[in-house]
N, C-alpha and C positions, 0 to 999 in steps of 0.2 A: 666172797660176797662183795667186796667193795670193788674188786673190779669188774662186777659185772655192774656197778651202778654205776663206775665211772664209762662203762661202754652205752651204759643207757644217755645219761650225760651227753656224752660226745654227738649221738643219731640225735639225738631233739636238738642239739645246737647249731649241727648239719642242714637237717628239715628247716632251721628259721632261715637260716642263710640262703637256702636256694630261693626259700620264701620273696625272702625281703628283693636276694638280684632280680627275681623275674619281675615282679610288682615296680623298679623301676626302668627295668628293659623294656616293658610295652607300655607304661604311662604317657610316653609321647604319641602311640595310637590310637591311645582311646580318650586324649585328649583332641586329638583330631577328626575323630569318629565326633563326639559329641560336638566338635565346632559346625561339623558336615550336616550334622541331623537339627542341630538350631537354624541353621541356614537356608535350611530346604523347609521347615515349618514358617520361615520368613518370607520367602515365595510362597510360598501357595497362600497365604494369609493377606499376600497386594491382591486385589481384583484388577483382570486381565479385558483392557479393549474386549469388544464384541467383536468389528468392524474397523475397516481404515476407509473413512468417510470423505466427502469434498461437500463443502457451504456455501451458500450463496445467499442474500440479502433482496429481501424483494423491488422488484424496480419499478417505476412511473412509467406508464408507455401510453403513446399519443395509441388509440383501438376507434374502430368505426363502427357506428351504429347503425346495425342491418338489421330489416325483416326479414322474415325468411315465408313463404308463399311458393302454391302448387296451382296452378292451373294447363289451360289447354293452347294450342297455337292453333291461329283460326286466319283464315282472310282478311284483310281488314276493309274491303267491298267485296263480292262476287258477283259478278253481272251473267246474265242468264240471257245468252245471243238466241235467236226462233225464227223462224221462218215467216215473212210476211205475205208471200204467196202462198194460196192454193190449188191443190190439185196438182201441181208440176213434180217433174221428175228429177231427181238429183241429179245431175252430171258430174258433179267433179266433187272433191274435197281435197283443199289443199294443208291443212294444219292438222298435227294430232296434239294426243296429250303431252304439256309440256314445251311445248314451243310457244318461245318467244313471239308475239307480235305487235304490231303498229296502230296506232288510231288509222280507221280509214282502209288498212288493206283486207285483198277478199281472203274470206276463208271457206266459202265453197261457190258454188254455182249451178243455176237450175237450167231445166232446158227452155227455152226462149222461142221456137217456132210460133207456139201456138199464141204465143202474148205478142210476138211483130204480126201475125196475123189482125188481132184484134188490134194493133197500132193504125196498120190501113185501113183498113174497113172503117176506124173511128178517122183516121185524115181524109176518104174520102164523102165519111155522112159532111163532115167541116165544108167543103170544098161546097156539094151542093146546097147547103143552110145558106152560104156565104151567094152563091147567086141568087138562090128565090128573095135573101135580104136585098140584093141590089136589084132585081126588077120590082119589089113588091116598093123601094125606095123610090125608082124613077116615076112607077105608073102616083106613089104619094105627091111629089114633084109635079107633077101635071095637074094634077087635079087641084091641086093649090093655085095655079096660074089661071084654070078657068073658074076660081071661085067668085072674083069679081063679075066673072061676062054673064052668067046663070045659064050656061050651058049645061050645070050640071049640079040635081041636085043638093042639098046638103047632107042627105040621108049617103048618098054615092059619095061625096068628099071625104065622112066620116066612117066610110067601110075603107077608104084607099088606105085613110091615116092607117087604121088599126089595123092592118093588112103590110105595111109596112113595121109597126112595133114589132106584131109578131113576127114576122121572118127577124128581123135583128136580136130578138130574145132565141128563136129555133139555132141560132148561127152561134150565138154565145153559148146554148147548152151542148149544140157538139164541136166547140172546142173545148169545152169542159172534160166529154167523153174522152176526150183525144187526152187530155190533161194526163188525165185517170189511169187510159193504155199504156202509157209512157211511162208513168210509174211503174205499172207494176213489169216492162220492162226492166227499169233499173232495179227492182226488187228480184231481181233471179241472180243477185248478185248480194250473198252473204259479207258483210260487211265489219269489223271490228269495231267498235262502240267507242275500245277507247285503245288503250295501252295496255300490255300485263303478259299474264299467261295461261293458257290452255289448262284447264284444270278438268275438264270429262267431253266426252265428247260420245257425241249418239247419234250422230251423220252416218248413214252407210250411202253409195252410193247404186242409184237403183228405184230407192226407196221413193214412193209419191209420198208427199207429205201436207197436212194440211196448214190452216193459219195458224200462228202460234204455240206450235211444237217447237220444242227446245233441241236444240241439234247441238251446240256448246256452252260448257259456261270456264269463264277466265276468271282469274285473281285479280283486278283491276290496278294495274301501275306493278306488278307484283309486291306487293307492299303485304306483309305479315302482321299479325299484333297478337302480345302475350296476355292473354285474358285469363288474369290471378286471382285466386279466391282470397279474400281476407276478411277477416273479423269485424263485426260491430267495431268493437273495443279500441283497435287498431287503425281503424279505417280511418281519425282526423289525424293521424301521423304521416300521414300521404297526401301528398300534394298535386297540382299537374304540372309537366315538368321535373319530377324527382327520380334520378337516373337509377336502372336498377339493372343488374347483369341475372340473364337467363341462362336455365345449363339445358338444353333439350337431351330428350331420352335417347337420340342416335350421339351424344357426348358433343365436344365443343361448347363453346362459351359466344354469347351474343352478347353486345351492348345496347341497349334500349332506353328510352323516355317517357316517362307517362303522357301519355294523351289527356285522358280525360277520369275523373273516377265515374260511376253508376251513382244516378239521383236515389238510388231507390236500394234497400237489403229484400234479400230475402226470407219472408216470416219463417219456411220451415229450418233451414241450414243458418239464419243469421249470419249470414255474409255477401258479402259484396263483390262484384268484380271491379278491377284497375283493370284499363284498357294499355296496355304500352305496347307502344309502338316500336318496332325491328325495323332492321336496315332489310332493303330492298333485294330479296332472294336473285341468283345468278342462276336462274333456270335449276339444274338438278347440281349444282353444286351446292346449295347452301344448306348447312345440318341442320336445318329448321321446315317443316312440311306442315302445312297446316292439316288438322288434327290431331296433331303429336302431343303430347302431356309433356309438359317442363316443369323443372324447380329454379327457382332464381331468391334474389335477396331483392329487394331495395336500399338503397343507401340512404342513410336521413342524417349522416354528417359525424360527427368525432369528440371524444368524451376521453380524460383521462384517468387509466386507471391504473391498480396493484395488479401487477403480475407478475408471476415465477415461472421457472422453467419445466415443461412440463415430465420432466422427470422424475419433478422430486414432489410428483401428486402419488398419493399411495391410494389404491381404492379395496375398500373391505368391507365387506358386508353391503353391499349397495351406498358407500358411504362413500367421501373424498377425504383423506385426512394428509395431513403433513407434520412430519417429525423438527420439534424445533429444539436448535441445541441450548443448554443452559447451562447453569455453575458446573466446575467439575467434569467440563465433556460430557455429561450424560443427555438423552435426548429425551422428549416430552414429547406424546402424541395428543396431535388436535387435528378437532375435525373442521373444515372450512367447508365453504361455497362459493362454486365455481362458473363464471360468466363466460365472457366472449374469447374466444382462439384466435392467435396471430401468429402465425409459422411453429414453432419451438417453444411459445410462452403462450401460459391460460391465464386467464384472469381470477383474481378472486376477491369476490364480494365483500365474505364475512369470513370472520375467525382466526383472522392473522392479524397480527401489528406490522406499521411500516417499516421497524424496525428491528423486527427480528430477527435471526440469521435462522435459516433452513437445512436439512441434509439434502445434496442434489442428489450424485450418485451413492447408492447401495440403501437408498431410504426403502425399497420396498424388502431386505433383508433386515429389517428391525422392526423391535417391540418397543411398550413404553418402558420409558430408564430404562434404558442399556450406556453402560458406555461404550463411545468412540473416539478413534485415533484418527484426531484431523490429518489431510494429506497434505497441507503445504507444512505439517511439523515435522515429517519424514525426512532427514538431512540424504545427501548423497553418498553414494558408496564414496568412501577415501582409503589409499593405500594405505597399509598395513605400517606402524610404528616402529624401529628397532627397537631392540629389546635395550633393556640397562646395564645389562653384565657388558653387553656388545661396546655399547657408548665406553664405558671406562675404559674398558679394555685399549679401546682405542687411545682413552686421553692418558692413562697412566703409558702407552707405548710411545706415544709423545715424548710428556716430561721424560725419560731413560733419553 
């Protein structure tokens, strides 16, 4: 009996023993386990950037203040050339649409027989007016010499006179005729009015034509003008003289000046036209054709304002907003309002301060309060440290 209790004895004293070695064979792992799992509850417990952002501050910028307006490109005279003869037959046409011409040169020609016909015929009614004046002068002449002798009536004196008058009135109305024929001469001869260009043309030739049929009409000087519609409201922000650039619908850019504005709006549309004036078209070169519809601006001069880049406008829900950064990195959404465009920066009206710093890039990947990691805090990659073991190593192989 007693040595079985001493063998009992010995196993429980055994069992403590392996006990106790194992318990501090792995205490250095599961001291390390618990340092590993406090560590990792310590991460996850920092809050982690969103984003790695870049900022910017809003700046002062000299911006120009434009209208902006739609209207049509029109002539700015149109002269309507017509035939001043009747009845003649076209012979020639020398211009079509689009050519350039001269004050003074022809631009068709009628046929002329029949009008030198009627030249002679009136040079020679002239011819015999001009003799019955000078015998019907000479027999006045005589009869004036025997008015003193009383050879001759006074009733006979005064049939010479007035027998004289009238031939010198017959002799003056057909050189009148003659006047007449000779025009319409020079009239078989289509003439340009002034300067410009061919803008329709309804000459054939062939064709008889009568008085005052229209055969061309020109753009007079070729000179264009941008006739913009504009507002009541708007309309005493215009002046004459107020420079304004047109874009026409075939593309390119014109630079133009007000002429003149309209005395008068329009009751149904309440708007008005600005007449401005364009540079002088080069025949079919220039991107501007009257009846063309343009848009342009006017310029009314320069205002300073807040503008940011327009990157860092976020647009949501039909809305403009910009993230501002605050304490802490985090950012704050606000909505602003947004004015005038100059290259890369917009303007804006309301809802920013001058001094507040913005997210430019990655602003449309965020919400409000998030945080970010500014990008000029990002330091450069730098070569890797030696280790400490190394360093000694070294300075303990020294000192030996």
């Amino acid at each position: 009996m007693k040595k079985t209790a001493i063998r009992s004895v010995l196993r429980v004293a055994a069992v403590l023993a392996l006990a106790a070695g194992g318990y501090y064979l792995f205490a250095p792992a599961r001291q390390e386990a618990a340092a590993a799992a406090s560590a990792g509850q310590g991460k996850a417990a920092a809050p982690k950037p969103a984003l790695t952002v870049s900022v910017a501050a809003p700046e002062t910028t000299r911006l120009p203040i434009r209208l902006a307006a739609n209207g049509n490109i029109a002539a700015w005279q149109e002269a309507v050339i017509g035939s001043e003869s009747s009845g003649l037959r076209l012979t020639e046409v020398r211009v079509n649409v689009g050519d350039v011409v001269k004050a003074g040169q022809v631009l068709a020609t009628f046929s002329s027989e029949s009008v030198q016909a009627d030249v002679a015929q009136a040079r020679a009614s002239v011819l015999e007016a001009q003799a019955n004046a000078a015998d019907a002068a000479a027999n006045a002449e005589r009869a004036r010499s025997l008015q003193s002798s009383g050879a001759l009536s006074a009733q006979q004196i005064n049939q010479y006179l007035t027998l004289e008058s009238t031939a010198k009135a017959r002799a003056q109305a057909a050189q009148a005729v003659l006047g007449a024929q000779q025009l319409r001469g020079r009239q078989t001869q289509v003439l340009a009015p002034d300067s410009g260009v061919i803008s329709a043309r309804s000459a054939t030739v062939g064709s008889v034509v009568g008085s005052g049929v229209e055969l061309f009409r020109m753009i007079r000087q070729g000179r264009l003008e941008w006739r913009a519609e504009v507002t009541s409201a708007e309309l005493g922000r215009i002046k004459a003289g107020t420079p304004a650039s047109v874009h026409p619908a075939s593309g390119g850019e014109l630079k133009g000046r007000v002429r003149m504005v309209a005395p008068s709006v329009d009751p149904q549309t309440r708007t008005a036209l600005v007449y401005v004036d364009l540079p002088a078209s080069a025949g079919q070169d220039s991107p501007a054709k009257a009846g063309m519809f343009a848009r342009g601006e006017f310029e009314l001069g320069a205002t300073d304002a807040l503008t940011i880049p327009q990157r860092a406008l976020v647009v949501r829900d039909g809305f403009n907003y910009v993230f501002q950064l605050g304490e802490g990195n985090r950012v704050s959404q606000r909505k602003v309002q947004t004015g005038r465009l100059a290259g890369e920066r917009v303007e804006v009206v309301s809802g920013l301060a001058p001094e507040a710093r913005i997210v430019v890039n990655g602003a449309g990947f965020l919400n409000d309060g998030d945080l970010v990691r500014l990008a000029e805090e990002i330091k450069p990659n730098q070569p890797p440290a030696q280790s400490a073991p190394a360093q000694s190593a070294i300075k303990s192989g020294a000192a030996s």
